[in-house]
C-alpha positions in Angstrom: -4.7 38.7 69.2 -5.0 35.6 67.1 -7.1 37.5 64.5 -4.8 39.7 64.4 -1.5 37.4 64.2 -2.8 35.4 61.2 -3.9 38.4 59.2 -0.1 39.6 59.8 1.3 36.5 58.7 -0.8 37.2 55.3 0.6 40.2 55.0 4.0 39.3 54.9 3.6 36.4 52.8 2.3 38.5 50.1 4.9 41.0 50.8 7.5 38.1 50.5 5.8 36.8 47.2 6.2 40.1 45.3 9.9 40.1 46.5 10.2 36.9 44.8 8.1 37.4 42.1 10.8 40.4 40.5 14.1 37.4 40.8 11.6 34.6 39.2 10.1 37.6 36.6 13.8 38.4 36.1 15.3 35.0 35.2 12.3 34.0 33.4 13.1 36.8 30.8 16.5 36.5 30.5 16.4 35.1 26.8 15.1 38.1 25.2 16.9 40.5 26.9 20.1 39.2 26.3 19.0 38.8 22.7 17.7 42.4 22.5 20.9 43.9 24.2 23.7 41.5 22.4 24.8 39.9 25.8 26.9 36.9 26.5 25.7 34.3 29.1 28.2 35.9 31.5 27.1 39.1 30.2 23.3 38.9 30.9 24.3 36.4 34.5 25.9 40.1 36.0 22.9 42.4 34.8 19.8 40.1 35.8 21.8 38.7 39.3 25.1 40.1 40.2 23.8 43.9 39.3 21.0 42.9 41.9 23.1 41.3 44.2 25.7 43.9 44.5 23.0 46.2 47.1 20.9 43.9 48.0 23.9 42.0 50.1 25.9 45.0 51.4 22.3 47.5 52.2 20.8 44.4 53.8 22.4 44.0 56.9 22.8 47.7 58.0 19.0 47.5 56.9 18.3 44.5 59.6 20.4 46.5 61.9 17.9 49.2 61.9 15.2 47.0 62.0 16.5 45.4 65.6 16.4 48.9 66.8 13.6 50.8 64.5 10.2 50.5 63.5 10.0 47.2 61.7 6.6 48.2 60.0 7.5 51.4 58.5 10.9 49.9 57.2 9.1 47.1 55.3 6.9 49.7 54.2 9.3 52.3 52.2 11.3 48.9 51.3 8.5 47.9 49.6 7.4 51.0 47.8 11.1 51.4 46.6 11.7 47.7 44.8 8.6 48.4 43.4 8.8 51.4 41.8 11.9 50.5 40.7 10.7 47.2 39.2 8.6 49.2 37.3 11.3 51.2 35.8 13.2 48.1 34.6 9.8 48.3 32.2 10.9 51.3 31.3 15.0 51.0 30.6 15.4 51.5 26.4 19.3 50.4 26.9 21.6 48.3 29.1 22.7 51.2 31.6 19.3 52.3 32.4 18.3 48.6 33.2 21.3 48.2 34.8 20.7 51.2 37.9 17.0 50.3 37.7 18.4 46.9 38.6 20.8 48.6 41.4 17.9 50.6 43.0 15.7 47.1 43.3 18.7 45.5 45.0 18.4 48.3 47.6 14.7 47.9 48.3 14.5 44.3 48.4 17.1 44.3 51.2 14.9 46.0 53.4 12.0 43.0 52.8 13.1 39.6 54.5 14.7 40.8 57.9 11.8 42.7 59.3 9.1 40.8 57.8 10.7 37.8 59.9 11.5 39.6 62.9 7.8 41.2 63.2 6.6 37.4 62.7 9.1 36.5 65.7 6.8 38.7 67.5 3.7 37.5 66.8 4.0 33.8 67.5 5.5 31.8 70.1 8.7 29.8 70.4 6.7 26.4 69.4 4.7 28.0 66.5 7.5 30.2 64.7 8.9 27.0 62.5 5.2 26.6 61.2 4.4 30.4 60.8 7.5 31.0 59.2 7.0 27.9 56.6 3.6 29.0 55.8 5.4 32.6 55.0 7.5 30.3 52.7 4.5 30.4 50.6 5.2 33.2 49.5 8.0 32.1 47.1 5.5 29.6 45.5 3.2 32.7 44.7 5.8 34.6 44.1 7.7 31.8 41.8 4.6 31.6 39.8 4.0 35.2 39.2 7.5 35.6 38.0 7.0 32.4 35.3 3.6 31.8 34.3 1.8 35.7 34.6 6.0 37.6 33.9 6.2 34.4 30.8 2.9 35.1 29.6 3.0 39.1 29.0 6.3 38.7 27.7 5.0 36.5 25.1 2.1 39.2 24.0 3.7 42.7 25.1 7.6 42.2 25.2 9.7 41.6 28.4 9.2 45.4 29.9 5.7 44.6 30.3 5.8 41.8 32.5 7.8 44.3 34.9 5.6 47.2 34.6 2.9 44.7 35.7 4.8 43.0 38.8 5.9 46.6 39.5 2.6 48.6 40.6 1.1 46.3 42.1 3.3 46.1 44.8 3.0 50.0 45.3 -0.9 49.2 47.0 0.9 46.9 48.9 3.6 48.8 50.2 0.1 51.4 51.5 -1.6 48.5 52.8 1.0 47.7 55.3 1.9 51.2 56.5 -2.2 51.7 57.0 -2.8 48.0 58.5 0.2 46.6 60.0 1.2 47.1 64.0 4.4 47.2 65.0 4.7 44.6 67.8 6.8 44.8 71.0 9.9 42.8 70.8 10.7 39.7 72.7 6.8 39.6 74.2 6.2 35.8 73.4 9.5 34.7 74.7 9.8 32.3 77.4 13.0 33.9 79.3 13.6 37.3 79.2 17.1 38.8 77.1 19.9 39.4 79.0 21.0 43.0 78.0 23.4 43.0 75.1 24.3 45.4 72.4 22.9 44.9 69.4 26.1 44.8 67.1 26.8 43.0 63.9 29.9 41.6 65.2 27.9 40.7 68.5 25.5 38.8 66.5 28.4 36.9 64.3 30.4 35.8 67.8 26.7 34.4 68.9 26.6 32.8 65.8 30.1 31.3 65.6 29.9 29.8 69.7 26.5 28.0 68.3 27.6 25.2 66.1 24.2 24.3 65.1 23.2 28.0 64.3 26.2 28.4 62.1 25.7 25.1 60.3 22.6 25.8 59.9 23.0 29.1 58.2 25.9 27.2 56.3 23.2 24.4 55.0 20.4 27.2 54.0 23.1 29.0 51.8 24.5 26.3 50.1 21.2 25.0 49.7 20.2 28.2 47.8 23.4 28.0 45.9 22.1 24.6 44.4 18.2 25.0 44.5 17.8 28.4 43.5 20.8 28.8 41.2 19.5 26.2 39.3 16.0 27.5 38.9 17.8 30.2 37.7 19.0 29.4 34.4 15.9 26.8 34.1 13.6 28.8 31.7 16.7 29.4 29.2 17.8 25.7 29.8 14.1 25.1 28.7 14.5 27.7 26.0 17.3 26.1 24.1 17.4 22.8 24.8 13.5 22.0 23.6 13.0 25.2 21.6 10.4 26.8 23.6 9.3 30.0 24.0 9.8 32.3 27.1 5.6 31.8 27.9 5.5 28.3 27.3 8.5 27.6 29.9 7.0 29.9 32.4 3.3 27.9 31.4 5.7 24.6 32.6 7.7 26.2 35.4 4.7 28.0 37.1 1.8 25.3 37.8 5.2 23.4 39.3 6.3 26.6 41.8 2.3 27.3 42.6 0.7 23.5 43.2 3.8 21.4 43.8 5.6 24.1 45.4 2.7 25.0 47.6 2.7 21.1 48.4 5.9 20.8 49.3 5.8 23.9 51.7 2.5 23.1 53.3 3.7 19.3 54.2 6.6 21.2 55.6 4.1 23.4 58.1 2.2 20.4 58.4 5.3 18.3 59.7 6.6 21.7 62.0 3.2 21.3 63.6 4.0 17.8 65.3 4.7 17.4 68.0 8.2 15.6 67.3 9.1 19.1 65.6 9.5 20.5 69.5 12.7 18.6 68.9 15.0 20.9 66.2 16.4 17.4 66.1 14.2 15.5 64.3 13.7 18.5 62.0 17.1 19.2 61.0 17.5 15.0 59.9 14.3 15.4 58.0 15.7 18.6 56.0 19.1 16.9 55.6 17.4 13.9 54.2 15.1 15.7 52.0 18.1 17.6 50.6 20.1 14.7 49.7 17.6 12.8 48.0 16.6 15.5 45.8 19.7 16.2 45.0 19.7 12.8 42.6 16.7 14.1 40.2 18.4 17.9 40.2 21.3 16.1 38.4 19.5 13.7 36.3 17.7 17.0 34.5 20.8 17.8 32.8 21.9 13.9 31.6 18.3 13.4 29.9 17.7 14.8 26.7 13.5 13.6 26.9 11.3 16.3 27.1 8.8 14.5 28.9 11.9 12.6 31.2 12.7 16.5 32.4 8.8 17.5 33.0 8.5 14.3 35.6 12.2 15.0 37.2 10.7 18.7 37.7 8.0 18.0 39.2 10.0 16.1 41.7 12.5 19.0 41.9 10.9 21.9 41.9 9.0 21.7 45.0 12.3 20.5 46.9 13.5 24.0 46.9 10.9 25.4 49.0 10.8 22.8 51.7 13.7 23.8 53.7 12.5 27.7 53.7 10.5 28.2 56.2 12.1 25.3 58.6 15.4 26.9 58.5 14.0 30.2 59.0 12.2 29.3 61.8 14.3 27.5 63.5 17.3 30.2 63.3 15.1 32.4 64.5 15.0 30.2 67.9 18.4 29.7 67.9 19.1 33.6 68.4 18.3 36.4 70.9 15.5 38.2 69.9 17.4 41.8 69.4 19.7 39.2 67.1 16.7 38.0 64.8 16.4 40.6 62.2 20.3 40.7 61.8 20.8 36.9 61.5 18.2 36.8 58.9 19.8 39.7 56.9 23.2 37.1 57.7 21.2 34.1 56.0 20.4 36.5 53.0 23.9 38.1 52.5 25.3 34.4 52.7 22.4 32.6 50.6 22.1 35.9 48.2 26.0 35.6 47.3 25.4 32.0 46.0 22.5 31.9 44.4 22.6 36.0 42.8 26.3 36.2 42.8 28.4 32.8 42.3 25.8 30.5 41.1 24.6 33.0 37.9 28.1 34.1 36.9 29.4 30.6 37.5 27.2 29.0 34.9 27.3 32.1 33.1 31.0 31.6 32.9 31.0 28.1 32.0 28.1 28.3 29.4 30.0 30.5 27.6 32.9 27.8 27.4 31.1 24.9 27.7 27.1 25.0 27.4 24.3 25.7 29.4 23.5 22.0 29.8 27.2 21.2 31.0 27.2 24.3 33.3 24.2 23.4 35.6 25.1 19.6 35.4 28.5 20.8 37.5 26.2 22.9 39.6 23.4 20.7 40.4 25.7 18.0 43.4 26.3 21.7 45.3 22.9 20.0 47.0 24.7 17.4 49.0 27.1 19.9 50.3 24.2 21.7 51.5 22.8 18.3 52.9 26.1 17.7 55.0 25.9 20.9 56.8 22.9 20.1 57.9 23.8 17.0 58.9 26.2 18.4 60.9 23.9 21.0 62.4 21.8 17.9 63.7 25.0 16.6 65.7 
């Protein structure tokens, strides 16, 4: 059973790092496709993130639906094979509409990938051990971030940008086979202390849950917002990198990735480390820790964009960078707790749809918006204090 648990928990952290390795891949590329296709900042901000967003957010939570009722391995599975393939044939769009539906079907199979994977980890740890497992699934974006910067930076550089996504894209196809072949689809609720009382499993169901629990709701407020400031900012970070010190797309993703895959990895193993104490029985003590982490990081996030030193930004990234995975798999973990277990899928796909809309939706299109009227610089200087709203809900969540 343990054997079998851990190799599980592999799976789906690979299966998480190709999901992010297509938004990292994405963002990282931005430059020469909007140069190639003759986009604005707003322009290329709705076909790299809002075009994405648009499915992914309104397929997802039907998706988890399913997934509190269906097969949890076989959905992963297709989900899987689809973003895949479709990644794939953003390598192989010769205009803006083609990359544009290749973008919508990617949306679609990437909502199928986060609820279920979490849900079938619900089942294969305990209560006490799901913070940990699902911070040590966190690795996932770390792998994933680096793939998308250094390996997606690096073809770009020596192919063109629709070679770095034919080469994230079929991989992830073997993958997709892997778990359908290797992956058992656990019995829900099995590790849980007290047994469910009876309940529909409804969306609305699951939102009044969420809205009675204070903590559950602030905490799903405090992850979103959080993603609105971390990950909207790594957004636009290789073309801040770009223009402001003249770099080329592989040399920011040469930077960026060593920073997602060590520090990032750091950051998200002291996390697990810190869910494996004993004090982290307590969602207490965790939820100060995250709130704190949050609002100190918040400082260097904003000093990135009042520098104009090269090696000044390097040494504030390095600080910042692995801040945005620490909260992951903490927050994850401990929503899952905080929920029924015919409720986990569904407030995971709730988390996405709220986190998704602010860091795919409002947070590109924002500083899309805004570069185009201001600059780029200016943009993610008025984005980068969203981190101490983030750090307030959680500071609520605590009380």
């Amino acid at each position: 059973m343990n054997r079998d648990r851990w190799y599980v928990l592999g799976v789906m952290t690979i299966v998480y790092a190709l999901n992010i390795a297509d938004r990292f891949s994405i963002s990282t590329l931005i430059e020469p496709i909007r140069i190639e296709l003759q986009l604005t900042d707003s322009g290329i901000a709705f076909l790299t993130g809002v075009a994405l967003a648009l499915f992914y957010v309104t397929v997802g939570i039907p998706i988890a639906l399913l997934a509190d009722k269906a097969n949890r391995r076989n959905i992963l599975a297709i989900a899987l094979a689809l973003w895949s393939a479709m990644t794939a044939v953003c390598g192989l769009a010769q205009n803006y509409w083609q990359l544009l539906l290749a973008r919508f079907g990617v949306g679609i199979g990437e909502a199928g990938g986060t609820p279920p994977a979490t849900s079938i980890l619900a089942d294969k740890f305990p209560p006490s051990k799901r913070p940990m497992a699902l911070t040590i699934f966190a690795l996932g974006a770390c792998l994933g971030a680096w793939l998308g910067s250094s390996v997606a930076g690096g073809i770009a550089d020596k192919g063109g940008w629709r070679a770095a996504f034919l080469a994230l894209g079929i991989p992830g196809l073997v993958v997709a086979l892997i778990v359908w072949l290797t992956v058992r689809e656990p019995r829900r609720g099995e590790l849980d202390d007290m047994a469910e009382k009876p309940a529909p499993t409804t969306l609305l169901a699951t939102l009044a849950y969420i809205r009675q629990h204070k903590m559950a709701f602030h905490l799903l407020m405090g992850g979103s917002v959080a993603t609105l400031w971390s990950w909207g900012l790594m957004w636009w970070m290789p073309t801040f990198l770009v223009r402001s010190y003249h770099m080329t797309v592989g040399q920011a993703g040469e930077l960026l990735g060593p920073m997602h895959l060590i520090a990032g990895t750091a950051g998200t193993l002291l996390a697990s480390w810190l869910m494996s104490r004993p004090a982290a029985a307590d969602p207490h003590h965790v939820i100060r820790l995250l709130a704190w982490v949050t609002a100190l990081t918040t400082v260097p996030s904003l000093l990135l964009f009042v520098v104009h030193s090269e090696q000044v930004t390097r040494l504030l990234l390095w600080i910042f960078v692995p801040s945005v995975y620490f909260y992951i798999g903490p927050i994850l973990g401990l929503l899952q707790n905080a929920v029924p277990p015919r409720m986990r899928a569904t407030t995971c796909a709730l988390l996405l749809f709220a986190a998704n809309i602010c860091n795919l939706v409002i947070a590109p299109q924002v500083v899309g918006w805004l570069s185009d009227w201001l600059s780029l610089r200016w943009a993610m200087l008025i984005l980068a204090p969203t981190g101490f709203w983030a750090a307030w809900h959680l500071a609520v969540a605590r009380r």
